[in-house]
Structure formats: C-alpha cells, structure tokens
DRENVEX-548554 format. One line per field, with one value per residue (C-alpha): x, y, z. Coordinates in Angstrom, 3 decimals. Example, Ala and Ser with C-alpha at 12.3 -4.5 7.8 and 13.67 -1.06 7.14 Angstrom:
% DRENVEX-548554
c1: 12.300_13.670 .
c2: -4.500_-1.060 .
c3: 7.800_7.140 .
This chain:
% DRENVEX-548554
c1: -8.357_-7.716_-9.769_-8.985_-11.638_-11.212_-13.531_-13.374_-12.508_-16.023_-18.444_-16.057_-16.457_-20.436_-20.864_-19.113_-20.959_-24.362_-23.191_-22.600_-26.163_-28.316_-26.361_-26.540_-30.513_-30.995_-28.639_-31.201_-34.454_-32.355_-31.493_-35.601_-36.539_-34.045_-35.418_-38.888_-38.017_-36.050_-32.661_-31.131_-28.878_-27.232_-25.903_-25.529_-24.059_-23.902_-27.178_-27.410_-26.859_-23.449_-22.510_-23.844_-23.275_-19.341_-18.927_-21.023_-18.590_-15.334_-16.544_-17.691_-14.579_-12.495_-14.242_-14.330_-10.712_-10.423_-12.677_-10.590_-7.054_-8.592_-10.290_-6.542_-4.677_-6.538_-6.285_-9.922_-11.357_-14.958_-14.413_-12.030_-15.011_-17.570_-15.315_-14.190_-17.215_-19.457_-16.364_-15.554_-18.910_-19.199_-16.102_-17.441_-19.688_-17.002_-16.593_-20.170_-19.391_-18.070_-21.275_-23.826_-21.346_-21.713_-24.048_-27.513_-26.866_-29.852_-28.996_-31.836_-29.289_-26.076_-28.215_-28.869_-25.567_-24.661_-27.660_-26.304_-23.023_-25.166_-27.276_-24.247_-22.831_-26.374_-26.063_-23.062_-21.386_-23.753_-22.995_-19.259_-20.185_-21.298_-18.770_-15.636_-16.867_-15.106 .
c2: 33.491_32.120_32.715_34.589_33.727_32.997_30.456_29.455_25.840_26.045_26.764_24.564_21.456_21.969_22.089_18.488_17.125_18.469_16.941_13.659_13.672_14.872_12.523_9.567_10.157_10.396_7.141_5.500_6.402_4.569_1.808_1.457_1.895_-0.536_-3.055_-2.349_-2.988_-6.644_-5.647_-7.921_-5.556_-9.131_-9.648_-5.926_-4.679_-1.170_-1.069_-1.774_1.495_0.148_-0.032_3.340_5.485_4.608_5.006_8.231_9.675_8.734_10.154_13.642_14.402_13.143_15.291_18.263_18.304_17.917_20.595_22.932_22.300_22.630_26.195_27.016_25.572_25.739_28.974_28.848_26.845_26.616_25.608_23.145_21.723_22.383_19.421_17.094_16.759_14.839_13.166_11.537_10.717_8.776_7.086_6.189_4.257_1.397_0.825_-0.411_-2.728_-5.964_-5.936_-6.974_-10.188_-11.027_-13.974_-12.991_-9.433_-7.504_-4.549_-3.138_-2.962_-1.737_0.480_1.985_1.973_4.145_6.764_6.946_8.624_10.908_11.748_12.381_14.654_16.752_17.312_17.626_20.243_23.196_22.760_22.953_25.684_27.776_26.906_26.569_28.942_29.339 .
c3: -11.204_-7.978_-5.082_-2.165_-0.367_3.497_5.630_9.038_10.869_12.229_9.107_6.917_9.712_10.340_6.564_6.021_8.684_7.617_3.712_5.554_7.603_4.788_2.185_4.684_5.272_0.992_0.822_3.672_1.036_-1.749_0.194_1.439_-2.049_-3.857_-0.826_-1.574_-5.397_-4.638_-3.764_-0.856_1.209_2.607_-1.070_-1.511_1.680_0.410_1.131_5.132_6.873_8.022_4.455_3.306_6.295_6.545_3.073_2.387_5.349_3.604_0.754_1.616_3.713_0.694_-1.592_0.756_1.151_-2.969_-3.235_-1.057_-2.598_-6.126_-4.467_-3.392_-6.428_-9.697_-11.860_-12.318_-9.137_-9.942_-14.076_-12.934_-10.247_-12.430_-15.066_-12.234_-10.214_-12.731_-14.328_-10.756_-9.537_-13.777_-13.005_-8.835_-10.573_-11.920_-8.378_-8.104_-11.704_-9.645_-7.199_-9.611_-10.024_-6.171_-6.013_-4.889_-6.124_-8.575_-11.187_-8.605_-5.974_-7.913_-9.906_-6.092_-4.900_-8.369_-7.286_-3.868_-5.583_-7.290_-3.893_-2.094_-4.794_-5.029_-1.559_-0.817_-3.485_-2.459_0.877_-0.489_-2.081_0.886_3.104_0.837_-1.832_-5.158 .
C-alpha cells in the first residue's frame, strides 16, 4: 500500500537539519569517548569534528531523500524501510574495515566510527518518520 501521505518543504527541511544537529552532537560524545578510551582522531580522522560533522551531513540528506522515494515508490514503504535500514547501516560499516589498517589507528577508534552509523540512524529515522511519514 502506498502512501498518500503529503508533507511540506518546510517540516521535511527542519526535520533533516534537526537529524543532522542531534546526530552530529551524539557523533561528538563518541568521538570524546573513543578519545578518552585511546583512540587518536589524527590517525582516525573520523573522529575530529571536521571528519564527523561533514560526513554525518552527507549521510542524513542521502538517507532522507532514500527514505522519501522508497515512501513514494515501494508497495509497502515502511516494510521495505523497516528491511533496508539495518541492512545499510550493517553494510556502512565495511566502509570503516580499511581504517583500522591506517597506521596509528585502534579497533577503539573504528569500533567508534561503526557506532557513529548506528547514532546517526537512531536519530535520524524517527525524525524521518515524523516528517516523511510512511
């Protein structure tokens, strides 16, 4: 069943960027935490708020507009979401894989970076599903 569902501009746009400010500040605990525990953020990168920030960003609009052409497309919007969302932030974390190889780099700080994927998806998909409801 498809949804029919209509949101505005507005609601849609202040939801993304309150997913990207609320993800960004859980992504900044990590990264203190991981430091605290021994993880260098100059051999881990994705750990300096540069890193982190940017990237948290990128991802949350890419997911929000995923999110809203699955809403318009799938037959069944919120089973397909309900599959996809903790199959893609599993397979985000391959992208973290190659970091622990960087010299100077801990399992402390990739095991972060892989938590920061799972922040950003715990905030971010009930914002997604207030403002681009399925």
């Amino acid at each position: 069943m498809t949804t029919r569902t209509r949101t505005s501009t507005g609601k849609v746009v202040l939801g993304v960027a309150a997913a990207i400010v609320l993800a960004a500040l859980g992504n900044a605990v990590v990264s203190y935490v991981a430091q605290t525990l021994g993880a260098d953020p100059n051999a881990v990168e994705g750990l300096k708020p540069q890193g982190y920030v940017v990237l948290t960003a990128v991802g949350v609009i890419i997911a929000a507009f995923a999110w809203a052409s699955i809403r318009k497309r799938a037959k069944d919007p919120a089973r397909t979401l309900a599959k996809l969302v903790p199959a893609v932030v599993a397979i985000s974390f391959l992208a973290d894989v190659p970091v622990y190889f960087l010299p100077g780099a801990s399992i402390i700080g990739v095991l972060a970076l892989m938590l920061m994927h799972i922040v950003v998806a715990l905030v971010a998909v009930p914002i997604f599903h207030r403002v681009l409801p399925v």
